[in-house]
C-alpha positions as CSV (number, residue, x, y, z in Angstrom):
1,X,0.0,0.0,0.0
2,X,1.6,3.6,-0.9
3,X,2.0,5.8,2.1
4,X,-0.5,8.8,2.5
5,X,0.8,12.0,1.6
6,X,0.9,14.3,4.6
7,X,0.0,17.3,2.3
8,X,-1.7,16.1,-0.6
9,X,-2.2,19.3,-3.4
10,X,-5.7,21.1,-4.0
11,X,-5.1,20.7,-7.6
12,X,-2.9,17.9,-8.9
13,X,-0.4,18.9,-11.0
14,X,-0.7,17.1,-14.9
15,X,1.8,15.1,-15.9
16,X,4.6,16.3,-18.1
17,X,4.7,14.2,-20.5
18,X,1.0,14.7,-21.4
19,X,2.1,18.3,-22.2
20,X,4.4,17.6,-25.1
21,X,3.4,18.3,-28.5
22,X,2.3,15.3,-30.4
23,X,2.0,14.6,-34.2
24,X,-1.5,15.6,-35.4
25,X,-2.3,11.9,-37.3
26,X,-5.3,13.1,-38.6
27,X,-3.6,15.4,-40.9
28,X,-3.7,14.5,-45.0
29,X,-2.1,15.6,-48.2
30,X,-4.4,16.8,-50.5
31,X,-5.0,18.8,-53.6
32,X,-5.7,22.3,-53.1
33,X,-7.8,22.6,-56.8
34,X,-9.2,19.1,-56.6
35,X,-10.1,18.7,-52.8
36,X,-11.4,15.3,-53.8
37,X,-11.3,12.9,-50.8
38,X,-9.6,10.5,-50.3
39,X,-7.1,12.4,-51.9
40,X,-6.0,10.8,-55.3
41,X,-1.8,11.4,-54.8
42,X,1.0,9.9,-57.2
43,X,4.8,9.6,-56.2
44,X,6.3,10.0,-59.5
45,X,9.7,8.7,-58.4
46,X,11.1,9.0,-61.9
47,X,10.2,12.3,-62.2
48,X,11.2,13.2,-58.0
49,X,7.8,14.9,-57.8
50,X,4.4,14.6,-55.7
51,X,1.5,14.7,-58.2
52,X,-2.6,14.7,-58.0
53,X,-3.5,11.7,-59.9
54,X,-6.8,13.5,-60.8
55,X,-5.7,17.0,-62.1
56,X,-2.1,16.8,-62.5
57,X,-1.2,19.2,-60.1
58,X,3.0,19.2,-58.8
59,X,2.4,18.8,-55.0
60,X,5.6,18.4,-54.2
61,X,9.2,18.2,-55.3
62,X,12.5,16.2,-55.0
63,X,11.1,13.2,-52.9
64,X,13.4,10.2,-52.5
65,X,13.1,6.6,-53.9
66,X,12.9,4.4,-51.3
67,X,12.5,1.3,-52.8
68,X,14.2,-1.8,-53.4
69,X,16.6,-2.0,-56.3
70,X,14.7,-4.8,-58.0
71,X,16.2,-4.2,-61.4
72,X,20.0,-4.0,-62.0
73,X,21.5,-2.3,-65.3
74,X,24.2,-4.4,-65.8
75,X,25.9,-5.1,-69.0
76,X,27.4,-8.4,-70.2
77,X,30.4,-8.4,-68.6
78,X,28.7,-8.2,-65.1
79,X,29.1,-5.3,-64.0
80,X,26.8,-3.9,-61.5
81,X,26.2,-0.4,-60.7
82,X,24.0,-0.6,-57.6
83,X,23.5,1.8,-54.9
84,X,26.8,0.9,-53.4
85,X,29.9,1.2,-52.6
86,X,32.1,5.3,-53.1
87,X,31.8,7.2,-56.0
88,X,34.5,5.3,-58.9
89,X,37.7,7.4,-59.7
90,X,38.1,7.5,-63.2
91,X,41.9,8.3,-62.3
92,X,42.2,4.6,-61.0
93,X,41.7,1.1,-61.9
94,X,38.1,-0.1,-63.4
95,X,37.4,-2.4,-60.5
96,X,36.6,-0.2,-58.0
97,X,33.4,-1.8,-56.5
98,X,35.4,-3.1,-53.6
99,X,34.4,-4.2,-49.6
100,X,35.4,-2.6,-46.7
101,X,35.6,-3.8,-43.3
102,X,34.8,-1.7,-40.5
103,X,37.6,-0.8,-38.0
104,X,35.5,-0.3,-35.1
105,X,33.9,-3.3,-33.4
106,X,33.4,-2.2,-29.8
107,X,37.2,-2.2,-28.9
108,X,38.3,-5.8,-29.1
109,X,40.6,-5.0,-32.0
110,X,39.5,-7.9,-34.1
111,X,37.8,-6.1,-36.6
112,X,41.2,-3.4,-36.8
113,X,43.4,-6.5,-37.5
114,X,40.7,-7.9,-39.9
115,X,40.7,-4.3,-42.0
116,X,44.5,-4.5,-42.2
117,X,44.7,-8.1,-43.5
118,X,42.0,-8.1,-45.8
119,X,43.7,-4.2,-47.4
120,X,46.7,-6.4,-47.4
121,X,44.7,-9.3,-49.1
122,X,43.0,-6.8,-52.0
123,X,45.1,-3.9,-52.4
124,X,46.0,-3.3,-56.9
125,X,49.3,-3.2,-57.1
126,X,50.6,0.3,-58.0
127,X,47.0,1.5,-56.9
128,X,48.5,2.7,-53.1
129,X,51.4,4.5,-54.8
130,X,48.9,6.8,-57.0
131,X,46.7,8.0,-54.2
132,X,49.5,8.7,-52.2
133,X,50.9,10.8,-55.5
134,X,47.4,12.1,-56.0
135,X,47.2,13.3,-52.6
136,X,50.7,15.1,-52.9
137,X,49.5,16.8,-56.4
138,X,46.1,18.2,-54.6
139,X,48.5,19.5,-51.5
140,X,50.8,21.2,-53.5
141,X,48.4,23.3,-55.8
142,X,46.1,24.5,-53.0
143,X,49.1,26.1,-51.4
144,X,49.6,28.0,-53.9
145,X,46.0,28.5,-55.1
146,X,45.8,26.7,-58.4
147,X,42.1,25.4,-59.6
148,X,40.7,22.0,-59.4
149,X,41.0,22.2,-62.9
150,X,44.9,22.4,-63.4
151,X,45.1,19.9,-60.4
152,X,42.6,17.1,-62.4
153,X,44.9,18.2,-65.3
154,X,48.4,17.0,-62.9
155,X,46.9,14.3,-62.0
156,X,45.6,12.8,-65.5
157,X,49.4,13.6,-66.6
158,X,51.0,12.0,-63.5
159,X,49.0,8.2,-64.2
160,X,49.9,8.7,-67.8
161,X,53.3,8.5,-67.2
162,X,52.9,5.7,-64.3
163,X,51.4,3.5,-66.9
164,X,53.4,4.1,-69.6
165,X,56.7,3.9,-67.5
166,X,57.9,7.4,-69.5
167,X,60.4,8.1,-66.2
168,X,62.1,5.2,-64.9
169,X,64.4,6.1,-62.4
170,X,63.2,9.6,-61.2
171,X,61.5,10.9,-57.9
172,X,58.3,11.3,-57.7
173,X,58.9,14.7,-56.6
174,X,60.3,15.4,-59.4
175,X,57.8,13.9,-62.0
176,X,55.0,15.1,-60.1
177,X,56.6,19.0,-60.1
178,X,56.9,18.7,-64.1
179,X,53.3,17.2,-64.5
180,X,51.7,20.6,-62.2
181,X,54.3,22.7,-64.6
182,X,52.8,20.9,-67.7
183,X,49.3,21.3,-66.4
184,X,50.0,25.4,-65.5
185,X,50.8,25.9,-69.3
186,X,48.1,23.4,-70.7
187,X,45.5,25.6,-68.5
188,X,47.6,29.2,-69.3
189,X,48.4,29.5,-65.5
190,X,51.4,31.4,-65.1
191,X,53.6,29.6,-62.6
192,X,57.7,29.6,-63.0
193,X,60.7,27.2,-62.4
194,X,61.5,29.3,-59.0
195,X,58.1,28.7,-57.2
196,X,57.5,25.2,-58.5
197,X,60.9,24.6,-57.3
198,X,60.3,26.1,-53.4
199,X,57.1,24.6,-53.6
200,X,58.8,21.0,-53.8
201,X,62.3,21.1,-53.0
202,X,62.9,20.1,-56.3
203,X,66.4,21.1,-57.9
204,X,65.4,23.3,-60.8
205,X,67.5,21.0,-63.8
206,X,66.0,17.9,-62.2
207,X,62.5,19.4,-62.9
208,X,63.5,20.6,-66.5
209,X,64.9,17.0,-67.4
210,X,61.7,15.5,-66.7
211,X,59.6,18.1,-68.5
212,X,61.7,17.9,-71.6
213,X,60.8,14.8,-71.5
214,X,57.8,14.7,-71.0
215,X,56.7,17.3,-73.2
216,X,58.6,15.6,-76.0
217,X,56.8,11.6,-75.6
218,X,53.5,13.0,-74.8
219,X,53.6,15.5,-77.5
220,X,51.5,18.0,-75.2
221,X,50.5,21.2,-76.2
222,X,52.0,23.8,-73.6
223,X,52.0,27.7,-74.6
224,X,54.9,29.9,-73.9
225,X,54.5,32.1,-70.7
226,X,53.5,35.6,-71.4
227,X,54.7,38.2,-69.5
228,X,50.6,39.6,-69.6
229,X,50.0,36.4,-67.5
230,X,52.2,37.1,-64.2
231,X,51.3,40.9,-64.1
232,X,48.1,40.4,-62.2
233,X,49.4,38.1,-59.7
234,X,52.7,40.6,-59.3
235,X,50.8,43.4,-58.8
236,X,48.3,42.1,-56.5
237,X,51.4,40.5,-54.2
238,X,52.4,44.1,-54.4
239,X,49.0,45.9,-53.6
240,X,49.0,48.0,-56.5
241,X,45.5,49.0,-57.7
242,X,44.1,47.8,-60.8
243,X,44.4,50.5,-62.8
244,X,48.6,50.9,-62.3
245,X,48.1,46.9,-63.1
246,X,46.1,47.6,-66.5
247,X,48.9,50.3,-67.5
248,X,51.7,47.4,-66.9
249,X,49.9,45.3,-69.2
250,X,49.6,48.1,-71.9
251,X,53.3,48.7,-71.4
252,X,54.5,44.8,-71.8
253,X,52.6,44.9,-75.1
254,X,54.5,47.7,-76.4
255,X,57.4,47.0,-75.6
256,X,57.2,43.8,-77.2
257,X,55.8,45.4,-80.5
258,X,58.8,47.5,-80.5
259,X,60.9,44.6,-79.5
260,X,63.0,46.7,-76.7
261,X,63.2,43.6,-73.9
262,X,63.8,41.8,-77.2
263,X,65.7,37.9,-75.8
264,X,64.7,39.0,-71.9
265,X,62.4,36.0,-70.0
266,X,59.2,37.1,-69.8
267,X,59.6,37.4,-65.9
268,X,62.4,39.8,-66.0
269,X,60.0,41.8,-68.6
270,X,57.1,42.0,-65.8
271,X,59.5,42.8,-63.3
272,X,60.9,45.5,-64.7
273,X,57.4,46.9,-66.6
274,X,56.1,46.8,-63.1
275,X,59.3,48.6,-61.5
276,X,58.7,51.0,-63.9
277,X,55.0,51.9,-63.8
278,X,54.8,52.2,-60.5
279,X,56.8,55.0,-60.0
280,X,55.3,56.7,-62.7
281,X,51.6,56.6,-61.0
282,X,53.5,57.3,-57.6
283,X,53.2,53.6,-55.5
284,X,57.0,53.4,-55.8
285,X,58.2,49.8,-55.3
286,X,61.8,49.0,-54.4
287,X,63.8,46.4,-56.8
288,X,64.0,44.4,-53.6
289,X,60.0,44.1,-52.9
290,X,59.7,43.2,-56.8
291,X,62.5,40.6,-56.5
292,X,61.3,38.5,-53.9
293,X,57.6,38.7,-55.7
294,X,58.7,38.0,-59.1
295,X,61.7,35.7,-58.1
296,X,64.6,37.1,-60.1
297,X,67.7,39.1,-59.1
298,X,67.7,43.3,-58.5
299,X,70.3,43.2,-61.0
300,X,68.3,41.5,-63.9
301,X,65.1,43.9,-63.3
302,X,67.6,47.5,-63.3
303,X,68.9,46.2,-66.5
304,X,65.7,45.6,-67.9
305,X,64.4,48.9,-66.6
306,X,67.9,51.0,-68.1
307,X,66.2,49.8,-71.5
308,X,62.7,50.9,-70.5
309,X,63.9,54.0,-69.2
310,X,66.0,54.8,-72.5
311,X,62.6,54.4,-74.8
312,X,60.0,55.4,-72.5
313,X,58.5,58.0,-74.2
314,X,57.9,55.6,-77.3
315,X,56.4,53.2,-74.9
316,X,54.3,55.1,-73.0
317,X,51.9,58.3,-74.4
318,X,51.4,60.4,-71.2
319,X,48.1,62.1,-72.7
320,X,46.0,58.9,-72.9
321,X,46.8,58.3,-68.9
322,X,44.9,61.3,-68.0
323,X,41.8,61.0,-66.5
324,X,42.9,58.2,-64.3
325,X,43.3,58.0,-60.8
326,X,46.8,60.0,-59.2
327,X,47.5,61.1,-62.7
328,X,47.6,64.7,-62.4
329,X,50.6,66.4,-63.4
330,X,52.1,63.3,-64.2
331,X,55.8,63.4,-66.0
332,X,58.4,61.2,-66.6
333,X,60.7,63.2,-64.2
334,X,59.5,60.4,-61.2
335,X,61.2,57.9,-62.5
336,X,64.9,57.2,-61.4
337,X,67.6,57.3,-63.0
338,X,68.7,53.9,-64.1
């Protein structure tokens, strides 16, 4: 028998649980024109939308298929592509369709050792070696903020020459530097030697052997680095605005029609175009801040710039300058002397 309660309440208290909202079962789906009941509704699961059968109405969109697979598409050779399993790589093998065991089985370790003996058991031969190269490529060009599109590129390059065994005998390092420089000029990224070469501790002639190389047995098409292409990512290291970045440009295009950095590389040529312009629209930079941008020596840009400096009034036409921003009273007079 429960004890009396010494005190018992005027008004019992309800329970809590009787207070929580509960789901209204009453509530149906049905068409707002037709208002037919019971409601005529069609899951159209090829289609992803929630249709009246009676009017045709869209109800709803984007509803899941939650059947059974009970057809398969498979093609003679018995492949079976089947709700399971990751998404396939096309930048490794065809069988990809492969089972997994769990690591985790409540901390008895059996199912650890099991998933290390049976990746032992089915691991492609060659297949470990290209994701670990694959993973290296994507590394490399987001630090220094290449697209997916020149990394993809790399990558398609790099298995090339694994299957074709182009470089026997060289580092990885150094085949996988070449195939992101063969990718930067397939895709008209500018990217040089120098920062390819800090980026993976690659000796500069190693990476030039390989990419001889290369470019000769796969016949790729790379373009020749324009000067045009490193401006922009020069000036905007060096926070110059846009418009003293659009006046380098102009000036790299007339000096090449005039052929006065004529046999320069066209890093030395931006270097030295951007030296240049930016004392003439007054955000003077240094030869040393422009060095360690571009990547080349003080000396190389001042000789490029005494050239510049002797034509300058061919190259550049003060009058069509004005009207742009920190133009006024502009004159050759702030450049230095070379």
């Amino acid at each position: 028998m429960a004890p009396a309660i010494p005190f018992p309440l005027r008004d019992p208290q309800p329970d809590a649980t009787s207070q929580l909202p509960q789901p209204n079962l009453s509530v149906k789906v049905i068409c707002p024109d037709c208002r037919k009941m019971p409601p005529n509704i069609v899951e159209e699961f090829a289609s992803g939308d929630l249709v009246c059968g009676d009017c045709g109405l869209v109800l709803g969109d984007r509803i899941i298929d939650t059947r059974s697979e009970w057809r398969t598409f498979a093609n003679d050779d018995g492949d079976d592509p089947s709700r399971v399993g990751a998404a396939a790589n096309f930048l490794l093998g065809d069988n990809q369709l492969d089972t997994v065991i769990s690591r985790r089985d409540g901390g008895s370790g059996t199912a650890k050792d099991l998933n290390k003996v049976h990746g032992r058991t089915t691991a492609v031969k060659g297949e470990r070696n290209l994701l670990q190269a694959y993973k290296e490529i994507s590394a490399m060009c987001d630090s220094i903020s290449l697209s997916k599109l020149v990394s993809d590129t790399a990558k398609q390059l790099y298995k090339r020459v694994e299957d074709e065994k182009l470089l026997r005998g060289k580092k990885s390092d150094a085949i996988i530097a070449a195939c992101i420089f063969i990718a930067c000029r397939q895709e008209k990224v500018g990217r040089t030697f120098r920062e390819l070469c800090a980026l993976t501790r690659v000796p500069k002639t190693e990476i030039g052997r390989c990419y001889k190389v290369l470019q000769t047995k796969l016949q790729t098409d790379t373009a020749v680095m324009n000067s045009e292409d490193l401006m922009s990512r020069f000036c905007s290291n060096l926070n110059l605005p846009a418009y003293v970045q659009k006046a380098g440009v102009d000036l790299v295009k007339r000096a090449k029609d005039l052929g006065t950095l004529a046999g320069k590389s066209p890093i030395s040529v931006a270097a030295a175009c951007i030296y240049l312009i930016s004392f003439l629209f007054r955000y003077p930079k240094t030869t040393k801040d422009i060095a360690h941008i571009a990547g080349v020596s003080e000396v190389t840009i001042k000789s490029a710039y005494r050239q510049l400096f002797g034509e300058r009034t061919k190259l550049i036409d003060l009058d069509s300058l004005k009207g742009k921003p920190n133009t006024e009273g502009l004159t050759f007079d702030d450049l230095p002397l070379p």
